[in-house]
C-alpha positions as CSV (number, residue, x, y, z in Angstrom):
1,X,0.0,0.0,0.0
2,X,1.0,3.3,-0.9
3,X,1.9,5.9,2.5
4,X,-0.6,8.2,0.7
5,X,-3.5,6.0,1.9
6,X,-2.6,4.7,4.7
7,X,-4.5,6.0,7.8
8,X,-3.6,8.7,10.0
9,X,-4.3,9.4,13.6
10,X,-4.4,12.3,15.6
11,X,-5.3,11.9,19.2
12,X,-8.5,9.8,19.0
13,X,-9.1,10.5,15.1
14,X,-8.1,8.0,12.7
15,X,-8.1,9.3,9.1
16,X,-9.0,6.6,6.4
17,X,-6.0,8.0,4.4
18,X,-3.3,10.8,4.1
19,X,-4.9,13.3,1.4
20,X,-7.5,16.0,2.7
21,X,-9.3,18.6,1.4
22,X,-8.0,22.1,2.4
23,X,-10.6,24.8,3.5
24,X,-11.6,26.6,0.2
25,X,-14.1,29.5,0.0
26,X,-17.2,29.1,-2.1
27,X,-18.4,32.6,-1.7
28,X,-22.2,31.4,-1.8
29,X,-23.6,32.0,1.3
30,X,-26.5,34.4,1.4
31,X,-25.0,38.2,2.2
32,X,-27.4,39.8,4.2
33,X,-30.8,38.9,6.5
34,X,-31.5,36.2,8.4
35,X,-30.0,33.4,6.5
36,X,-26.7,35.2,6.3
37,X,-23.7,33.2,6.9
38,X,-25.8,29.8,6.5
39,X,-24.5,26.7,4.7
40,X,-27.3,25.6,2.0
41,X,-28.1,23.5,-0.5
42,X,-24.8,24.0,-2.6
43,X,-22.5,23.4,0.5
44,X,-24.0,20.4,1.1
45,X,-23.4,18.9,-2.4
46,X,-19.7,20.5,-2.4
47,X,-18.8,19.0,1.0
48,X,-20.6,15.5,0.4
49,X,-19.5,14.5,-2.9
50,X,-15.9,15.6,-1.9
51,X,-16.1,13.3,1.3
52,X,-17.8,10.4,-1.4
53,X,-15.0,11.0,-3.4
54,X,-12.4,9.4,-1.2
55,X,-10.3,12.3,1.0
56,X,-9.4,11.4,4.1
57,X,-10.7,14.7,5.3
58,X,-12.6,17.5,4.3
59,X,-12.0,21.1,6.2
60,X,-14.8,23.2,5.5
61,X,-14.1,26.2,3.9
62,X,-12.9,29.8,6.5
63,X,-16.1,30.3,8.6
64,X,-16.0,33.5,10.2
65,X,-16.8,34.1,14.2
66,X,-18.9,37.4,13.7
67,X,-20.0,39.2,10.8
68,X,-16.8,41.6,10.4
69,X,-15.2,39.0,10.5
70,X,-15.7,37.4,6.8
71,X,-13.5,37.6,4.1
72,X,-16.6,38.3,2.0
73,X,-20.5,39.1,2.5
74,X,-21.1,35.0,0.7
75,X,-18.8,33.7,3.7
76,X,-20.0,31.0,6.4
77,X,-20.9,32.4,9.5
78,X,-20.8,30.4,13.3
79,X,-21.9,33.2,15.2
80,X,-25.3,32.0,16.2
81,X,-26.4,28.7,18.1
82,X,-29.1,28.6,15.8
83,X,-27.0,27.7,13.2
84,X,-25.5,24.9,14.7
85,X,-28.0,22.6,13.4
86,X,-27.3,23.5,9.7
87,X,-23.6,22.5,10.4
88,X,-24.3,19.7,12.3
89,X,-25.8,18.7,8.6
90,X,-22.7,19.6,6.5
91,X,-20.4,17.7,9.6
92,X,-22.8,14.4,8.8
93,X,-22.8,14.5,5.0
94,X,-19.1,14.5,5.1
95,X,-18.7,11.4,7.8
96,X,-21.2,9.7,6.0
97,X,-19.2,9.6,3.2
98,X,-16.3,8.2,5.0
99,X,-14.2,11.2,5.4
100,X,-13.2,13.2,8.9
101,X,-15.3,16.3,9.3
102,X,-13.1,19.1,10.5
103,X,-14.0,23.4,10.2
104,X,-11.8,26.4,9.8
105,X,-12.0,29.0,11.7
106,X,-11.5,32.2,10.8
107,X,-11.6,36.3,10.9
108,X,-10.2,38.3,8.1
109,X,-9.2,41.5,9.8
110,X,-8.2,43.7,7.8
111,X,-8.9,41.6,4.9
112,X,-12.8,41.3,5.2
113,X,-15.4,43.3,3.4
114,X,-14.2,42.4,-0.2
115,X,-15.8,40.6,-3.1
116,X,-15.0,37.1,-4.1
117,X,-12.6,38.7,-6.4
118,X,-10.8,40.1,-3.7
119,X,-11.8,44.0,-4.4
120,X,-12.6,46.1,-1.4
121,X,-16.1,47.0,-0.6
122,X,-16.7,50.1,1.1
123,X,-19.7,50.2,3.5
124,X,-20.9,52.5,1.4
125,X,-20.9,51.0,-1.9
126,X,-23.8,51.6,-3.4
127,X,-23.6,49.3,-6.6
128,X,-23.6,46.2,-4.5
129,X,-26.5,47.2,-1.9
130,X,-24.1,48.5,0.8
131,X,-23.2,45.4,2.1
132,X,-19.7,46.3,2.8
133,X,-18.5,47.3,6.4
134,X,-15.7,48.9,8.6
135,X,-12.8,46.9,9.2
136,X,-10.4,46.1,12.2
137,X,-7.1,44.7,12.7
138,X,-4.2,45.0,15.5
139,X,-3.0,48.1,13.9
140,X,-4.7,51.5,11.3
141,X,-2.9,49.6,8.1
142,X,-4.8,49.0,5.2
143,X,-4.3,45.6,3.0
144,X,-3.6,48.1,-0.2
145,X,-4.1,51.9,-1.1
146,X,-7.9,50.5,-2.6
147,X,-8.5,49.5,0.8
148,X,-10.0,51.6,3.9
149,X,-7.9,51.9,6.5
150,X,-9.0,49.6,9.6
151,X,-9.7,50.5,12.9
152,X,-7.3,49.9,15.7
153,X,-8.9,47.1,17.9
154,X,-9.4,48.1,21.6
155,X,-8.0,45.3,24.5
156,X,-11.0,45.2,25.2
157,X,-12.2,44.3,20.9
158,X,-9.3,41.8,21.4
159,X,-10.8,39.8,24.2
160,X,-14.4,39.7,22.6
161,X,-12.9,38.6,19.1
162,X,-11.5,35.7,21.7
163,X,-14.3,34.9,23.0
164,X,-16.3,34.4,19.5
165,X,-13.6,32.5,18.2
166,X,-13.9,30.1,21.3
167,X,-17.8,30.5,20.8
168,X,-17.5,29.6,17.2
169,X,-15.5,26.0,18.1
170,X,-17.7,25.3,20.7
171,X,-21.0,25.6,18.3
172,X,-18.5,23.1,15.7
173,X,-17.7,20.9,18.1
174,X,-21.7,20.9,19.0
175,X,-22.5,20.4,15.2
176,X,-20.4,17.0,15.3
177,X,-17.0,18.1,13.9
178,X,-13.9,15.6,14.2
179,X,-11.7,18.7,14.2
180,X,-11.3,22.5,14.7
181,X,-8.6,24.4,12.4
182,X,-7.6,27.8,13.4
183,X,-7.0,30.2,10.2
184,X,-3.4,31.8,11.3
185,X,-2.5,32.3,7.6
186,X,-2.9,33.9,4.8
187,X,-2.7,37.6,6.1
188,X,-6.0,37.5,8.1
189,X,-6.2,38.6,11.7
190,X,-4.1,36.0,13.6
191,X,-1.4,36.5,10.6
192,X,-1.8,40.1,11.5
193,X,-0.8,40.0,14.8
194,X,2.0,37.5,14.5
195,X,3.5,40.0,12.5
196,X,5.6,42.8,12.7
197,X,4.7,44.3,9.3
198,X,1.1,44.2,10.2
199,X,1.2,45.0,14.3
200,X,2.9,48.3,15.4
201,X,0.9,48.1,18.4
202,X,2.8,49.6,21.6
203,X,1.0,48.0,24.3
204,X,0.9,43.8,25.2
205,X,-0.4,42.4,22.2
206,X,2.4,44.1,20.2
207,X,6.2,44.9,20.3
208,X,8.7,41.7,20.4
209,X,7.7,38.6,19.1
210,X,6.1,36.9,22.4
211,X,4.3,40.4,22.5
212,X,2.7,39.6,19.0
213,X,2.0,36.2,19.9
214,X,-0.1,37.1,23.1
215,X,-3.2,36.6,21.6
216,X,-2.5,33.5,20.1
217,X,-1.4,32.0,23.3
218,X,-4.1,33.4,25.1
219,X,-6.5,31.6,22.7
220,X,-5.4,28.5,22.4
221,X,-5.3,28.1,26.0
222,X,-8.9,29.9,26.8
223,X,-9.9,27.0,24.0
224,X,-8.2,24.3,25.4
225,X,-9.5,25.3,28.9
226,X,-13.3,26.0,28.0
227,X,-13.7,23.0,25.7
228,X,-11.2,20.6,27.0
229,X,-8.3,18.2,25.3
230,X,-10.0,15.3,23.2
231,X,-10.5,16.7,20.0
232,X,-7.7,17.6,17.6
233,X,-6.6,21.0,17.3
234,X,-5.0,22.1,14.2
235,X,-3.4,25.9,13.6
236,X,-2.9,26.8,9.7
237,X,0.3,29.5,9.2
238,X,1.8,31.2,6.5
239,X,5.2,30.2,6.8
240,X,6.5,33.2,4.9
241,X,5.1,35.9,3.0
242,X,7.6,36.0,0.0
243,X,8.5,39.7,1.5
244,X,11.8,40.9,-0.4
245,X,15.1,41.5,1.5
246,X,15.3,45.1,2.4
247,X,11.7,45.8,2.0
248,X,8.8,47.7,4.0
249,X,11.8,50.0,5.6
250,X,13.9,47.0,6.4
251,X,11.6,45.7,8.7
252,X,11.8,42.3,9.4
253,X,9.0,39.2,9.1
254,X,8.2,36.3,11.2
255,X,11.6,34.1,9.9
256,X,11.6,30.4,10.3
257,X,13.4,30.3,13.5
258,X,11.0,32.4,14.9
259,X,8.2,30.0,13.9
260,X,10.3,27.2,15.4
261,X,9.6,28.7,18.6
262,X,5.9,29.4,17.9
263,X,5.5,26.1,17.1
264,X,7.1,25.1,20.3
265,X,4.6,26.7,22.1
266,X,1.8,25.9,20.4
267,X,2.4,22.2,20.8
268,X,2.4,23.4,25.0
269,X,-0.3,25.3,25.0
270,X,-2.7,22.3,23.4
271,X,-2.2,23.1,19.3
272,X,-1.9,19.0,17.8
273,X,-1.3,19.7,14.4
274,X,0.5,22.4,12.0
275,X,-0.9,23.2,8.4
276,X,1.7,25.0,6.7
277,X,0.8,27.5,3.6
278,X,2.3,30.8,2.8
279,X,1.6,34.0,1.8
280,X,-1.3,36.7,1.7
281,X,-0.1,39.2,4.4
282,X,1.4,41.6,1.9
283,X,-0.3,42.6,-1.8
284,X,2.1,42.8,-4.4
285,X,4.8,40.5,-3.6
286,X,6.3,38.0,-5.7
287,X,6.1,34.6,-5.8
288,X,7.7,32.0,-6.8
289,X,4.9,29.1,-7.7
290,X,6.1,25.6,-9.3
291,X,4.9,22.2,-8.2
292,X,5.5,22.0,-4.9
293,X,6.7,25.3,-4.1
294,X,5.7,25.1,-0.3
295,X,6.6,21.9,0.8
296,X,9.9,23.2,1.4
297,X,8.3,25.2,4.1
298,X,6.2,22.4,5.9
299,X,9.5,19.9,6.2
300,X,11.4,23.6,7.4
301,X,8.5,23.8,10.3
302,X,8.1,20.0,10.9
303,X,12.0,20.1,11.4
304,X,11.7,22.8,14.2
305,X,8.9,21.6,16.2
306,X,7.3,18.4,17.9
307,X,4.0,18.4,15.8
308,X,2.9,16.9,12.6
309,X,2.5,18.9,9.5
310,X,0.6,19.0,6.6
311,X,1.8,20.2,2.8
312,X,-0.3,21.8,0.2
313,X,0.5,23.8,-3.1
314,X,0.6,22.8,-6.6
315,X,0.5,19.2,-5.3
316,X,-0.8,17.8,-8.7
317,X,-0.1,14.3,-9.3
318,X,-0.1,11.1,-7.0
319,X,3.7,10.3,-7.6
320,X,4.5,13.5,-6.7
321,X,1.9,13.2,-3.0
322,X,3.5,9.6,-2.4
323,X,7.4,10.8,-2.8
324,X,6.5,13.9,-0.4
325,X,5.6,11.1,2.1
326,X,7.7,9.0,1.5
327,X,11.0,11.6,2.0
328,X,9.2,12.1,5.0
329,X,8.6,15.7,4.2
330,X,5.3,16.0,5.4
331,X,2.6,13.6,7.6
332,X,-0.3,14.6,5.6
333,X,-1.1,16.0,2.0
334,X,-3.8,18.7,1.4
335,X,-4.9,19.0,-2.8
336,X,-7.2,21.8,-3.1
337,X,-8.6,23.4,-6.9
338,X,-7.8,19.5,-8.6
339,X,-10.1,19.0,-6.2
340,X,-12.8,21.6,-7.1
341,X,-13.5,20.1,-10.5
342,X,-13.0,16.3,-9.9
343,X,-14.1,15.4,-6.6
344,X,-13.4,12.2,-7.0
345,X,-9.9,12.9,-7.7
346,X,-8.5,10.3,-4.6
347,X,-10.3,7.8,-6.1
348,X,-8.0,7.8,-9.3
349,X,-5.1,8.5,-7.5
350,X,-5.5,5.3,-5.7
351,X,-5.9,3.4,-8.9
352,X,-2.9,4.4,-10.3
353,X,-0.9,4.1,-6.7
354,X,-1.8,0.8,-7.3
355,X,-4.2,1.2,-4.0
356,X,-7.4,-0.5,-3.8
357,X,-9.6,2.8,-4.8
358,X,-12.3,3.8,-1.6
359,X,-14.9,3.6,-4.0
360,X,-18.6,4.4,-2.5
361,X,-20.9,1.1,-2.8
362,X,-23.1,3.0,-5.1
363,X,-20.0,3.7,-7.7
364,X,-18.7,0.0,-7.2
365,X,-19.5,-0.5,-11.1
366,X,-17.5,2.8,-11.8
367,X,-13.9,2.9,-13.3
368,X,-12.1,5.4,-11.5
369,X,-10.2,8.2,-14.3
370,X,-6.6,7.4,-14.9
């Protein structure tokens, strides 16, 4: 058997195989009303046919903790207990097809209030219904000139945006998730504290590096002690941003040895599992995409800490997955867009691994693609 599908545990979780579905936004939740920020019919399909289609697991896609919090007005929202129920749906579909349920969760900082394209909208943007809103991050710096400049969050902002992110994993864990994954990536709020081109703050939750990292820390462990130890507790990061040497006034990013201690603490403070990406903090930057162009990064943060990682990025073919695995690079492998338009992508990738394909009983006659 190929180390691709063979399973994977993680505390009490056992994972039928080693390729999962990264958290990917669909951008087609309703905007505005009382179904805002609901999963429907669409999310269902998407998540169950993906979980059918032989992953090992399935993250459902950034789901914000309160409304200023989404990337986009069509974001997931878990900011109600009423909604519970709807995710308790999406968290079944995805078991029943024989996959682990986990949930990202996520605020976008300064980051939120833009379109699926990415574009800004301002709260007062007429042309889309005014369904924009005000920002905040850890510091008054925008994303890009287009983009408003956010408000400073009070200690006090700080503690409640805590408190509905440990709000939002309780209502997952409620729905019947295997797994909670905190967004810390990708240049939304957590990635804007951690670093020092995004957080000028002057008071705890800024300066020095364990300054920065105060509200991570104080998360993790309100988390840990509100909803206990058994379920599996993964933290996606941006292992670098792809800033140039000598730019933003010299000022330097989160470098890997400073993640090697993050991780560190983490792993103490009750994180179980690393998913490493890269990027989004800074528009404009370069980079460097090729096949694989981030594993480099997960082995560079699985090397510096105690906990498993996972790899993702232009991870395209099986023999490519397996050899990742195999060099002991990574624990876990996470194929994302392949995965948008075949979602029963593992499936083939099994077949030609020479693996005995996890075909649904209601496909058995099918021939999985080459």
């Amino acid at each position: 058997m190929s180390h691709l599908f063979t399973p994977f545990r993680l505390k009490n979780l056992e994972t039928r195989n080693r390729l999962w579905m990264p958290p990917m936004c669909q951008f087609t939740a309703s905007s505005e009303g009382p179904s805002a920020g609901w999963p429907n019919d669409w999310h269902e399909v998407h998540y169950g046919a993906r979980a059918a289609g032989g992953v090992g697991a399935v993250i459902v896609e950034a789901t914000a903790v309160n409304p200023e919090g989404r990337i986009s007005p069509f974001d997931l929202m878990l900011d109600r207990d009423e909604k519970i129920p709807a995710f308790a749906r999406l968290a079944t579909l995805i078991k029943e097809g024989g996959a682990a349920a986990g949930i990202q969760i996520s605020h976008a900082g300064r980051k939120a209030s833009a379109s699926p394209s990415g574009t800004p909208l301002a709260p007062e943007d007429s042309d889309l219904g005014g369904i924009g809103w005000h920002t905040v991050a850890p510091s008054p710096i925008p994303f890009t000139a287009r983009h408003e400049t956010p408000r400073e969050m009070s200690v006090a902002e700080i503690r409640q945006t805590q408190t509905d992110f440990v709000s939002a994993i309780r209502r997952a864990l409620e729905a019947g998730f295997d797994f909670v994954e905190l967004h810390g990536a990708h240049g939304y709020l957590l990635s804007q504290f951690i670093s020092p081109l995004t957080n000028q703050r002057t008071d705890e939750y800024g300066g020095d590096l364990q300054g920065r990292f105060r509200f991570w820390r104080e998360l993790v462990i309100t988390i840990r002690g509100e909803l206990g130890e058994n379920f599996p507790l993964l933290m996606r990061i941006s292992a670098t941003n792809w800033v140039p040497s000598g730019a933003f006034g010299l000022q330097r990013d989160v470098t890997l040895e400073d993640w090697g201690r993050i991780v560190q603490d983490l792993a103490a403070f009750g994180v179980d599992f690393i998913d490493v990406s890269t990027g989004g903090l800074i528009a404009g930057v370069e980079i460097p995409q090729a096949p694989g162009y981030q594993v480099k990064y997960a082995t560079e943060i699985q090397d510096r800490g105690p906990l498993p990682v996972s790899a993702v990025g232009l991870i395209t073919e099986p023999a490519q997955a397996e050899q990742i695995l195999v060099n002991g690079q990574a624990s876990v492998i996470q194929v994302g867009r392949p995965l948008l338009t075949d979602p029963s992508l593992p499936l083939a990738w099994a077949a030609r691994l020479g693996d005995e394909a996890p075909i649904p009983k209601p496909y058995i006659n099918g021939t999985p693609r080459s």
